[in-house]
C-alpha positions as CSV (number, residue, x, y, z in Angstrom):
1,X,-15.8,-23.6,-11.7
2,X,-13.4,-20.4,-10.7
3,X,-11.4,-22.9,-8.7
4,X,-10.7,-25.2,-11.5
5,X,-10.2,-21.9,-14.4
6,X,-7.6,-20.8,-11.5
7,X,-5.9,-24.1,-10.8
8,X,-5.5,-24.4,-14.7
9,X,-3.8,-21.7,-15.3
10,X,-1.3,-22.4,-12.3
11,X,-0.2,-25.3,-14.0
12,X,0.4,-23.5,-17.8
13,X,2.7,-21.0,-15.7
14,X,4.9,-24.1,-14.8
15,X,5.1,-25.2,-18.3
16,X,6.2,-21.4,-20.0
17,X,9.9,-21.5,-20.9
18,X,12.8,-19.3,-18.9
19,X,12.8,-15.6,-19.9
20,X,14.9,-14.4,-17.6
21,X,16.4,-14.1,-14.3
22,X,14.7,-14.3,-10.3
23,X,14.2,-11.0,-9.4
24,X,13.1,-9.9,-5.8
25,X,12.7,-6.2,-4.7
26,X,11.8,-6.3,-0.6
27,X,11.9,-4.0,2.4
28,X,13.6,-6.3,4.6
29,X,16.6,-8.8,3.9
30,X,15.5,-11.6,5.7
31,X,12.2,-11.6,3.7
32,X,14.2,-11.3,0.2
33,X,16.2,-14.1,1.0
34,X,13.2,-16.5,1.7
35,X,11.4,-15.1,-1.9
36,X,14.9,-15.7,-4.0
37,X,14.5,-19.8,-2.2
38,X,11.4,-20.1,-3.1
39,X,12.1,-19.3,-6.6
40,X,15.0,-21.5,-6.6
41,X,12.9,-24.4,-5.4
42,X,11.1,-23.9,-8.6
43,X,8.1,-21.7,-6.8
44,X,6.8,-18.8,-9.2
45,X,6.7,-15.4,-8.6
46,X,3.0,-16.0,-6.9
47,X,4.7,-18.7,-5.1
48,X,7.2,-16.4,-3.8
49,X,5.1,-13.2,-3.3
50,X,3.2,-15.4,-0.8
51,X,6.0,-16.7,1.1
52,X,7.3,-13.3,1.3
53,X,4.0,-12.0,2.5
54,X,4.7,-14.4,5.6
55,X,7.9,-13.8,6.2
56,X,7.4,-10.6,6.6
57,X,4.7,-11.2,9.3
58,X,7.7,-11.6,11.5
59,X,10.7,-10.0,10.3
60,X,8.7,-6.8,9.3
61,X,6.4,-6.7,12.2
62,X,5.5,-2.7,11.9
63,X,3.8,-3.0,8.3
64,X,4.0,-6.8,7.3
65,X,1.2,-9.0,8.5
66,X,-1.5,-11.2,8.5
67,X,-3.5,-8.7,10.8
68,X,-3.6,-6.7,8.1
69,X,-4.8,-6.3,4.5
70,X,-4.1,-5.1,1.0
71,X,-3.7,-5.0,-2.4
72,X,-1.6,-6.9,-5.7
73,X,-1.5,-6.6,-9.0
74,X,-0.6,-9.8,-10.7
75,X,1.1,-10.1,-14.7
76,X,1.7,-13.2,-16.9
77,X,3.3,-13.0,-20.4
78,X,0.8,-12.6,-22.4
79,X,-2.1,-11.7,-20.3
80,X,-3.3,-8.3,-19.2
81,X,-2.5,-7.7,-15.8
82,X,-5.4,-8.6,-13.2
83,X,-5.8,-6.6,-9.5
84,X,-6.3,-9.0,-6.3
85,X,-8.2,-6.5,-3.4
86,X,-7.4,-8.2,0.1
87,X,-8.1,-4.5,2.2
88,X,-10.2,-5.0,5.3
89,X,-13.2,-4.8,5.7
90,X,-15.5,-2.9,8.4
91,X,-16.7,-5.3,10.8
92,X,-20.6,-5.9,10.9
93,X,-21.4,-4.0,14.0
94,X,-19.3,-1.0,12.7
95,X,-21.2,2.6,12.7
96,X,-20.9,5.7,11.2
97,X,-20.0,7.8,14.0
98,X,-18.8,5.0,15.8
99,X,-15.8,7.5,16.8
100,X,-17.5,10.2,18.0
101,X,-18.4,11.4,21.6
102,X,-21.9,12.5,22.7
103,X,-21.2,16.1,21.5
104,X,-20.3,14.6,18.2
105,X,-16.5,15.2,18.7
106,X,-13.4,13.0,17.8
107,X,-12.6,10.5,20.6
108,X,-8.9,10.8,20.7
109,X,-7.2,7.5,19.6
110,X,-10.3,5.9,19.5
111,X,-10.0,4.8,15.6
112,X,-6.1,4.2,16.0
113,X,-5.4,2.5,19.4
114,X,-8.3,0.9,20.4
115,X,-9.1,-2.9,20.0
116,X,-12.1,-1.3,18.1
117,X,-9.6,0.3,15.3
118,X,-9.2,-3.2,13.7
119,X,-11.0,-4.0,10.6
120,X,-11.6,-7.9,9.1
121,X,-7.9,-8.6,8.1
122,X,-7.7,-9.6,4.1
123,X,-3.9,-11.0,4.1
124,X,-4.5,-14.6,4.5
125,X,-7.4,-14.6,2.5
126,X,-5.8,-13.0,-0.4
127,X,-2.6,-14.6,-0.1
128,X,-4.6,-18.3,-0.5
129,X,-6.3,-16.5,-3.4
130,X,-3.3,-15.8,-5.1
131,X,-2.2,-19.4,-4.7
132,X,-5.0,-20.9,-5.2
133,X,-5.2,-19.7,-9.0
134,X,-1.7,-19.0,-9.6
135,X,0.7,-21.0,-7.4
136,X,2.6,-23.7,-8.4
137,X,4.9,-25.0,-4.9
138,X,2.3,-26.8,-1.9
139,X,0.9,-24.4,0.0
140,X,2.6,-25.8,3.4
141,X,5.7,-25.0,1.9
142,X,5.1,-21.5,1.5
143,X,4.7,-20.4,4.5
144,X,7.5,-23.3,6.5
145,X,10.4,-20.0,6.0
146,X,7.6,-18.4,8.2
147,X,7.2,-20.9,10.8
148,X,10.5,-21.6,10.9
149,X,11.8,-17.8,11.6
150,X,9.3,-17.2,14.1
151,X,10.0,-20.4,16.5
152,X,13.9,-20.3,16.1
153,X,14.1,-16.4,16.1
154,X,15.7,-13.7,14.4
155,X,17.9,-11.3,15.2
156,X,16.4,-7.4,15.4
157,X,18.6,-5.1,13.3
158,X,18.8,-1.6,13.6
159,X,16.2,-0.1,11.6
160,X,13.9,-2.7,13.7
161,X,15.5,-1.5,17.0
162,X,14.5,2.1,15.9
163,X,10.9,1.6,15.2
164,X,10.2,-0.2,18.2
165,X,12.0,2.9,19.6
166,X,9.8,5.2,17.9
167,X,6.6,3.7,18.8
168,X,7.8,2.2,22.1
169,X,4.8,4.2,23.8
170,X,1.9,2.7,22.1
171,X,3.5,-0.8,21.8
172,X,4.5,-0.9,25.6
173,X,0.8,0.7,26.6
174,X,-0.5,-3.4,25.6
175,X,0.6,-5.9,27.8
176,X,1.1,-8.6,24.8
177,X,3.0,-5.9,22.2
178,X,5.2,-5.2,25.7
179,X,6.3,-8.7,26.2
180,X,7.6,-8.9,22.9
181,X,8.6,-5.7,22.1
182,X,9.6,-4.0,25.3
183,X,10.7,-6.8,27.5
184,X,11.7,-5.3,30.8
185,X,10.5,-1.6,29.8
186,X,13.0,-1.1,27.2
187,X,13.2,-1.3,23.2
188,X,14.4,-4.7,21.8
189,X,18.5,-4.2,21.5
190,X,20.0,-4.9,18.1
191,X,21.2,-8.3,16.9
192,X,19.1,-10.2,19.7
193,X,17.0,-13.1,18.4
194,X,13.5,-12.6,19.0
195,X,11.7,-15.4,19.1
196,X,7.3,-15.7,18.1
197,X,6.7,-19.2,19.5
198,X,2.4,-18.0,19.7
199,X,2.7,-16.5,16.0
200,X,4.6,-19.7,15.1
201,X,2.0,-21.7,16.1
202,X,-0.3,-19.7,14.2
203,X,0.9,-20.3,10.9
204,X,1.9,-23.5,11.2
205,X,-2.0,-24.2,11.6
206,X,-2.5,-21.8,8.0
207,X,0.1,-23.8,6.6
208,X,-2.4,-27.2,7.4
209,X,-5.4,-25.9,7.0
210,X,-4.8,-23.0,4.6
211,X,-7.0,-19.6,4.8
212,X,-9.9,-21.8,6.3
213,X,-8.2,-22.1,10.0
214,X,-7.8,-18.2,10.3
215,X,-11.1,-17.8,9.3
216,X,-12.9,-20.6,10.5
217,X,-10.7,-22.7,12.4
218,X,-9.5,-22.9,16.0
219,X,-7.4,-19.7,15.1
220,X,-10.6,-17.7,14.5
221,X,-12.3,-18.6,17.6
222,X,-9.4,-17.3,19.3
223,X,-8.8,-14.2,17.6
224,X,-12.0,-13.3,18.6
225,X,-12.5,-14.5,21.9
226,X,-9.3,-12.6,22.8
227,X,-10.0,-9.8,21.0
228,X,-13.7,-9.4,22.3
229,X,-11.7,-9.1,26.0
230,X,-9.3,-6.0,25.0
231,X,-13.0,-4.4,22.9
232,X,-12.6,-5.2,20.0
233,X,-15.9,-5.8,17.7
234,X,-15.2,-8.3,14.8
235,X,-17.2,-11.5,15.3
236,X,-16.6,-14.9,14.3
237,X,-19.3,-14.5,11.0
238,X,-17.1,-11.4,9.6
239,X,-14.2,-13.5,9.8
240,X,-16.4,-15.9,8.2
241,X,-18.0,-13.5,5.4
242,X,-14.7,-12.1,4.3
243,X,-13.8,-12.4,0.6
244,X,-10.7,-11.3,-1.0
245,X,-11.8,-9.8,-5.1
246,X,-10.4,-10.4,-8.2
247,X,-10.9,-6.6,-9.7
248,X,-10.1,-5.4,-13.5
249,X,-7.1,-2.6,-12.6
250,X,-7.4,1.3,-14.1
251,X,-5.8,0.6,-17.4
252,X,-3.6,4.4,-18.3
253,X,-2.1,5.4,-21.6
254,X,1.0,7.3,-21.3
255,X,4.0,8.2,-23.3
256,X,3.9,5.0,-24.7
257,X,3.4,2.9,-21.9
258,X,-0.2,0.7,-20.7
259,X,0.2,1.7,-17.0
260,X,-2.2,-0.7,-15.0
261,X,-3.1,0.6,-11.5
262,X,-5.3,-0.6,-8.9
263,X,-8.6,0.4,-8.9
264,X,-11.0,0.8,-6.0
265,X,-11.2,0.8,-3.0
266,X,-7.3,2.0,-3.7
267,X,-8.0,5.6,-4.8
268,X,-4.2,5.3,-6.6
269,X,-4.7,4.1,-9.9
270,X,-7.6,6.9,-10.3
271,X,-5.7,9.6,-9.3
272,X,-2.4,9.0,-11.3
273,X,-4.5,8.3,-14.4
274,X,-6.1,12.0,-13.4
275,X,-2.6,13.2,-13.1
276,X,-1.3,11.6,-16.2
277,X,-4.4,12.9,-18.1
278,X,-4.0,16.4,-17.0
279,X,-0.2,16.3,-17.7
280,X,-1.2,15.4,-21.7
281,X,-2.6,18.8,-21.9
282,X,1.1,20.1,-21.5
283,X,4.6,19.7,-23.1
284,X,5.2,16.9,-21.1
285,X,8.0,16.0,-23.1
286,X,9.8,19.3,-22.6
287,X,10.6,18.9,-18.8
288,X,13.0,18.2,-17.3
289,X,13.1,16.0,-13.5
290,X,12.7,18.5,-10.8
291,X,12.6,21.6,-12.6
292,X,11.2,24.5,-10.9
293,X,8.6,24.3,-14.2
294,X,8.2,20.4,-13.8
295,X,7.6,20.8,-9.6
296,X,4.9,23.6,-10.3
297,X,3.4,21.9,-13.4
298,X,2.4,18.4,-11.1
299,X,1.7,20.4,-7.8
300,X,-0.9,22.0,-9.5
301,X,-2.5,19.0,-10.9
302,X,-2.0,17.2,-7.9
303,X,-4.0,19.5,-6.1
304,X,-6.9,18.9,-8.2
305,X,-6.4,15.0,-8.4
306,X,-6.6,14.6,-4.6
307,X,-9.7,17.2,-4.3
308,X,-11.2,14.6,-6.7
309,X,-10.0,11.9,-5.0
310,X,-11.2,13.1,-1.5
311,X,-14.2,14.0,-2.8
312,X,-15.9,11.3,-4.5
313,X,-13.7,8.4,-4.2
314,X,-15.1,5.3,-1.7
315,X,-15.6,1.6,-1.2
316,X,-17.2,0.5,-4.6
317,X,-19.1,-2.3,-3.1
318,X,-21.0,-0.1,-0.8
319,X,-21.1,3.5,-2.3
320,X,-21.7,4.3,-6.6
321,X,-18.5,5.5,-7.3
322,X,-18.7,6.6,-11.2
323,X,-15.1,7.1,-11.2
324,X,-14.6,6.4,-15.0
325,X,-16.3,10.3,-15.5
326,X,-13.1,11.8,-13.6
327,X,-10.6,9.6,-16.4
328,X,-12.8,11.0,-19.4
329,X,-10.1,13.4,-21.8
330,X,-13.1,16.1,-22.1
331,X,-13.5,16.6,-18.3
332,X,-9.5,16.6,-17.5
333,X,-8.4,18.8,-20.4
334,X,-11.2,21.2,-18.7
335,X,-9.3,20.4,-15.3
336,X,-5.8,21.4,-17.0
337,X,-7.4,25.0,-18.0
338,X,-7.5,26.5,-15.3
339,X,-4.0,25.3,-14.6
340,X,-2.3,29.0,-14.7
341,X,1.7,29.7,-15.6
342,X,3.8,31.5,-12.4
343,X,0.2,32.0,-10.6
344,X,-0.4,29.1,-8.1
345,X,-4.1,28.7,-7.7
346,X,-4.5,28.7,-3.6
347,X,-6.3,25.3,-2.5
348,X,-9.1,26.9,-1.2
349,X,-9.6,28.2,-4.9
350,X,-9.5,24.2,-5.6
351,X,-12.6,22.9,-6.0
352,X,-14.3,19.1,-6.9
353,X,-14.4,19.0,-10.3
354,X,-17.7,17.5,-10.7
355,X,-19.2,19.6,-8.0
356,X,-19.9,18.8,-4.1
357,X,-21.4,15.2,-3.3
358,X,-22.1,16.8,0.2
359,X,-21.8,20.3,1.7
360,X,-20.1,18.7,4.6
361,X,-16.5,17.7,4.6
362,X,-15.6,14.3,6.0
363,X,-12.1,13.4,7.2
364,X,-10.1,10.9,5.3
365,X,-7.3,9.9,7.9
366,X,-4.4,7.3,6.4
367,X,-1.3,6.4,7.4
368,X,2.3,6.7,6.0
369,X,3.7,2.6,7.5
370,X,3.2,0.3,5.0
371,X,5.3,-2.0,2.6
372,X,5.6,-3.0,-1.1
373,X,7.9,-5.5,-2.6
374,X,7.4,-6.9,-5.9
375,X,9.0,-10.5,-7.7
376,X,9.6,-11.6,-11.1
377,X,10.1,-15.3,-12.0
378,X,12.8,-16.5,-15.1
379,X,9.3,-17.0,-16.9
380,X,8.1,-13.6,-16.3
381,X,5.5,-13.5,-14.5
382,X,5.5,-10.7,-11.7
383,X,3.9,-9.8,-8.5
384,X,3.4,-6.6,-7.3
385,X,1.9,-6.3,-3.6
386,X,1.4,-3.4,-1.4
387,X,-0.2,-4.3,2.0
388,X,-0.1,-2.9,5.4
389,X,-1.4,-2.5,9.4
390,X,-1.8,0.8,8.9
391,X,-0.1,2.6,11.4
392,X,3.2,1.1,12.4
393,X,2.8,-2.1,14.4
394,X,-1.4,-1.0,13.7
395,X,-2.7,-0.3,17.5
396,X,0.0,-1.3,18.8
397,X,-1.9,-4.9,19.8
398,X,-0.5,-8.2,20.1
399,X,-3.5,-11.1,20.8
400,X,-0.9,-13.6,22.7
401,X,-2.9,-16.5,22.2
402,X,-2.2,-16.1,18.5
403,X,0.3,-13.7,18.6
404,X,-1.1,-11.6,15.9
405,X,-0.9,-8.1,15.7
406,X,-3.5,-6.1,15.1
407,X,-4.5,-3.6,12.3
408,X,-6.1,0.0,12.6
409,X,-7.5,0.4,9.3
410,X,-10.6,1.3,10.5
411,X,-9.1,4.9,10.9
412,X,-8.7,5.4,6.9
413,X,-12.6,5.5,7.1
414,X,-14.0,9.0,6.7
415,X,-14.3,10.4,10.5
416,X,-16.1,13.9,11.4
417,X,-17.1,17.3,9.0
418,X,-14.1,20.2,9.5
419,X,-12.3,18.2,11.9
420,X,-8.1,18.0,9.8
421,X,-6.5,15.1,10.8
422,X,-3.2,14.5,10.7
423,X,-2.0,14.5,7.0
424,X,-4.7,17.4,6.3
425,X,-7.0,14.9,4.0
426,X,-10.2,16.6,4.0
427,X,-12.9,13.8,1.8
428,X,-16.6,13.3,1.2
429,X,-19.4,10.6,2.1
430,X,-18.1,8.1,0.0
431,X,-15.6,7.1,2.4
432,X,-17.8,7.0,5.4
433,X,-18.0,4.1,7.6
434,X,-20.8,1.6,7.0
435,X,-20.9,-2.4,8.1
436,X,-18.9,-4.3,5.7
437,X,-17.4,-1.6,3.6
438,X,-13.6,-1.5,2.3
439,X,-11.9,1.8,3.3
440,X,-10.6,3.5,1.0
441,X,-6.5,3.6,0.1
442,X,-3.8,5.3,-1.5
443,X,-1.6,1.9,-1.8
444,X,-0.9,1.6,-5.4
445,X,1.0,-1.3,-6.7
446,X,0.9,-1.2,-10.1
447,X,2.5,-3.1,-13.6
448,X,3.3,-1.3,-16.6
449,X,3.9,-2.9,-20.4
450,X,4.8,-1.4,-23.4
451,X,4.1,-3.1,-26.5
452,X,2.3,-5.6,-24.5
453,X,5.6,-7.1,-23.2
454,X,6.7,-6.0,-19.2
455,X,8.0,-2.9,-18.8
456,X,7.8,-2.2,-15.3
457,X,6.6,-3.2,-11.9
458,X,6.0,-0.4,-8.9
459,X,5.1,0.2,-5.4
460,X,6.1,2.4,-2.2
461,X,4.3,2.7,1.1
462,X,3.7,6.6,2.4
463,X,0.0,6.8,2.9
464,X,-1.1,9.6,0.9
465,X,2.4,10.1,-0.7
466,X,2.2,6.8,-2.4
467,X,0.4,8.0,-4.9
468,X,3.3,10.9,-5.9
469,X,5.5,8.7,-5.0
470,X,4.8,5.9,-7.6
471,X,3.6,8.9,-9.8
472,X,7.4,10.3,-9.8
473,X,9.4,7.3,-9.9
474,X,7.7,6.2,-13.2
475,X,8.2,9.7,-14.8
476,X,11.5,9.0,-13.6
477,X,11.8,5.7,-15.6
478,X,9.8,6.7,-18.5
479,X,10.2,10.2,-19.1
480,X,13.2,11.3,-17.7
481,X,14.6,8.1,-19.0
482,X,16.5,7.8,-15.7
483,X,17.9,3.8,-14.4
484,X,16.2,2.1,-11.8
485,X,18.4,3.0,-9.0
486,X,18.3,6.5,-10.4
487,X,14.6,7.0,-10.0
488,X,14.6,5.3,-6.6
489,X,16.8,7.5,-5.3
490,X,15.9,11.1,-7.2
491,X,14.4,13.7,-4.5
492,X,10.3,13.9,-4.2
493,X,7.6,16.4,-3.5
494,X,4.3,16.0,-3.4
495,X,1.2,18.2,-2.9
496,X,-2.8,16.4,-1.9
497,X,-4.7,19.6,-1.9
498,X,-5.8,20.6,1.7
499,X,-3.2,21.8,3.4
500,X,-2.1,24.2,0.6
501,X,1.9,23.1,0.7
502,X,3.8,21.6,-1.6
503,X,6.2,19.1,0.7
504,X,9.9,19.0,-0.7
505,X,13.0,16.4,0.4
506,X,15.8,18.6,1.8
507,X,17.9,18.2,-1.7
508,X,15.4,20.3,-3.0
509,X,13.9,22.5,-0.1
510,X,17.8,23.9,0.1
511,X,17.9,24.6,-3.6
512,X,17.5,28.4,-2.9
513,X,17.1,29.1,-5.9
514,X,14.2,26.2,-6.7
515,X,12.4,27.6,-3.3
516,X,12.6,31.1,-4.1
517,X,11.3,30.8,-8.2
518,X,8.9,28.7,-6.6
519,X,7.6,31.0,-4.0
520,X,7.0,33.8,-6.7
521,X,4.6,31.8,-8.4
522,X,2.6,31.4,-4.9
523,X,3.2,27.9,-3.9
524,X,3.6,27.4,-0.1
525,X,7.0,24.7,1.0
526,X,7.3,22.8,3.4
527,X,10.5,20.5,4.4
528,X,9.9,17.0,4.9
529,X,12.4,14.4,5.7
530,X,11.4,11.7,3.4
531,X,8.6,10.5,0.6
532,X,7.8,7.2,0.3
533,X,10.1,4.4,-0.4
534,X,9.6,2.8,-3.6
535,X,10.4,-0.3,-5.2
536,X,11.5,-1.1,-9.2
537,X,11.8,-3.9,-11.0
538,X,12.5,-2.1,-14.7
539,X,12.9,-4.0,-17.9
540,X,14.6,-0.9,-20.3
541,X,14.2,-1.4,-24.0
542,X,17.5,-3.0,-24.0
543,X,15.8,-6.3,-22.2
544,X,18.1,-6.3,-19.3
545,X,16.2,-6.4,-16.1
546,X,17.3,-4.0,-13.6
547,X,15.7,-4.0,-9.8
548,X,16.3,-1.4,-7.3
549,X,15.0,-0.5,-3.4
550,X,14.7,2.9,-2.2
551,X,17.9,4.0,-0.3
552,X,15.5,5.6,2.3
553,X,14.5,2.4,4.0
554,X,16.2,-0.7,4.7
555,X,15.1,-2.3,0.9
556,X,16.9,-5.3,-0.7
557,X,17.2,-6.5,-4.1
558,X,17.7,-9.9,-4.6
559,X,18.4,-11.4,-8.6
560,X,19.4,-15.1,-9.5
């Protein structure tokens, strides 16, 4: 019956009359060109979200996927927004200390460069799903761009050339990531066509046999077969099992806006609606964007969002997560007390606001490489997706019968009591491994309306920093009533509790006399390079729709 509700209601977003103009926001231009062609061809966004998804498969090969998983948060006029979950998914003979040696230590790399690390990719899966009730082009057409880049080639550009170079040591450590990466020992040079004739086969089988071939088809078998060989432990039934979930998204009342954010087993919609709760208990309206006052104000909140957050947030299929308790006004105006003026409480003074769910600390390891990019049709409707390998390039393994790289996700899992890893994440039980289980995540695509008409839609990749990061850049829109290239670009900090520093972009770490004012007030700095890199599509109250990519990364807007 689903099937036919979803088909339906692919064909009434044909029928809506033109609104307003093709809109693409992407990380890569190759990617952004295929979306805008798609949407010329009379695709909607959905249509073009997928194709993107694809395309990005090979001309985004460090984050985009179908190794992978995530998230997207889907708006038609008229409609509240709805929340597709396509994160992997812990394969069935997954354990809890999987990771672990005999003296229950952390096996180095184990969870991010083994063939183990891999969880049940979701990207196929969910990208059929979104098609499937929303799409209006054949499905074979979708993904044709795809095929067609990855068997004719396309030529690496410098920001490709330098994350190869980056990660050359992982990626040249597997023998199939080495023959496409590092041919002859060395990085991929810029502007030589690269050419995926194994991944090209690959989707030109999706693109006959839709999600069914890469998870039951020919495809599957050999995903696993090969995978099996390098010790890897998904199985032809998870592959089998795997569903991607429609979810309701964290619906957030704010200065006027109906901000809706995805909800578990992303952790980011909780924790900015935490945020934005706490803020109400302030003069919001009196600050000003990157104030000493404004950077203080949110570090402080932040730091008790993310103890929250590390605390008690988990797969909500597998773990009762009563996450509506930490959104409740009563509980975060108590949170906001004991929020003090000039006198930074100290993390370790920072404490679960609900009280401990263990004694014991569990590790909650995520990575910064993923992508967003988000697509509005002349009709309105508008896609926002966030998905990712997790690491860059995952692993760092290529199966070259399929020529599919593979994820690490299983490393977001929670790992071992007191042990930091390396963004300083400490979490709770909720997040520990179990068969089956959807790690938890900070990606955070989200859609915003005012007045029930689009307003916004938003998304950046930075592992843990997505959540400030998509936090800042809609204060930016809507309360600092800054443009969408504006807040893009504006400098970012962000703070996740443990370690007790507040991370500034250099613009602001060498504002002496920011650093120094905040310093009195007992917050810890620390200088980071970059935060994120967010994507915009912004519809101001004066209806004109403005898009924008972050100038940190190598972002492309796209309008027709």
């Amino acid at each position: 019956m689903k099937q036919i509700v979803c088909l339906f209601l692919g064909v009434l977003l044909a029928v809506f009359p033109a609104t307003g103009q093709n809109t693409v926001v992407a990380p890569e231009p190759i990617a952004a060109e295929v979306g805008i062609k798609i949407l010329m061809q009379g695709g909607n966004a959905m249509d073009a979200a997928v194709a993107i998804g694809f395309a990005l498969s090979v001309t985004y090969p460090q984050a985009g996927n179908i190794g992978g998983g995530g998230f997207a948060m889907v708006y038609r006029p008229g409609n509240e927004p709805v929340a597709l979950d396509f994160r992997e998914t812990a394969p069935s003979a997954a354990a809890r200390n999987m990771y672990l040696d005999r003296n229950g230590n952390v096996i180095p790399g184990a969870s991010t460069l083994s063939a183990s690390s891999a969880g049940v990719p979701g990207t196929v899966r969910g990208f059929s799903e979104l098609w499937r009730c929303y799409g209006h082009l054949p499905w074979k057409r979708l993904l044709i761009p795809a095929i067609h880049l990855a068997k004719e080639g396309y030529q690496i550009s410098s920001y490709q050339h330098q994350a190869i170079l980056s990660h050359f040591k992982k990626l040249s450590a597997d023998t199939g990531s080495c023959r496409i990466f590092c041919p002859g020992g060395k990085a991929l040079p810029v502007n030589i066509l690269l050419h995926r004739p194994a991944l090209a086969k690959t989707l030109k089988k999706i693109a006959n046999h839709g999600a069914w071939e890469f998870y039951r088809g020919k495809t599957a078998g050999k995903f696993v077969k090969e995978l099996k060989k390098k010790g890897g432990i998904i199985t032809l039934s998870d592959l089998k099992n795997y569903r991607a979930l429609w979810r309701t998204p964290v619906h957030i009342k704010f200065n006027g806006d109906d901000l809706y954010l995805m909800p578990l087993p992303s952790s980011g919609g909780i924790a900015i609606g935490e945020i934005l709760g706490m803020l109400k208990n302030f003069n919001a309206a009196g600050l000003k964007a990157n104030s000493v006052e404004t950077i203080y104000l949110l570090a402080e909140i932040e730091k008790r969002a993310y103890a929250d957050r590390n605390t008690y947030l988990g797969g909500p299929d597998s773990f009762p997560v009563f996450w509506q308790r930490l959104l409740m006004p009563a509980y975060l105006e108590k949170r906001a007390a004991g929020i003090r003026p000039n006198h930074a409480t100290p993390s370790a003074g920072v404490f679960p606001g609900l009280g401990p769910v263990e004694t014991s600390g569990l590790i909650i390891k995520e990575s910064p490489q993923t992508t967003s990019y988000a697509v509005m049709d002349r009709k309105g409707n508008c896609v926002s997706v966030t998905y990712t390998l997790n690491g860059s390039f995952g692993n760092g393994i290529l199966l070259e019968k399929t020529g599919i790289l593979l994820n690490n996700e299983m490393d977001d899992f929670s790992a071992k009591p007191g042990t930091p890893n390396l963004y300083g994440l400490v979490g709770g039980i909720a997040n520990a491994i179990a068969p089956g289980k959807r790690m938890l995540s900070s990606m955070t695509p989200a859609i915003v309306l005012r007045n029930g008409r689009f307003r916004m839609a938003l998304g950046s990749p930075g592992g843990s920093t997505i959540i400030t990061t998509v936090l800042q850049t809609y204060l930016n829109l809507s309360l600092f009533s800054m443009n969408a290239k504006e807040a893009v670009a504006a400098p970012r900090f962000h703070h996740q509790w443990l370690p007790n520093v507040i991370n500034l972009e250099p613009q602001l770490y060498e504002n002496k006399i920011l650093t120094e004012r905040l310093r009195k007030s007992g917050q810890r700095l620390q200088r980071v390079r970059k935060l994120g890199n967010a994507i915009i599509i912004f519809r101001p109250d004066n209806g004109k729709t403005e898009a924008a990519a972050d100038p940190r990364g190598s972002g492309v807007t796209r309008i027709q």
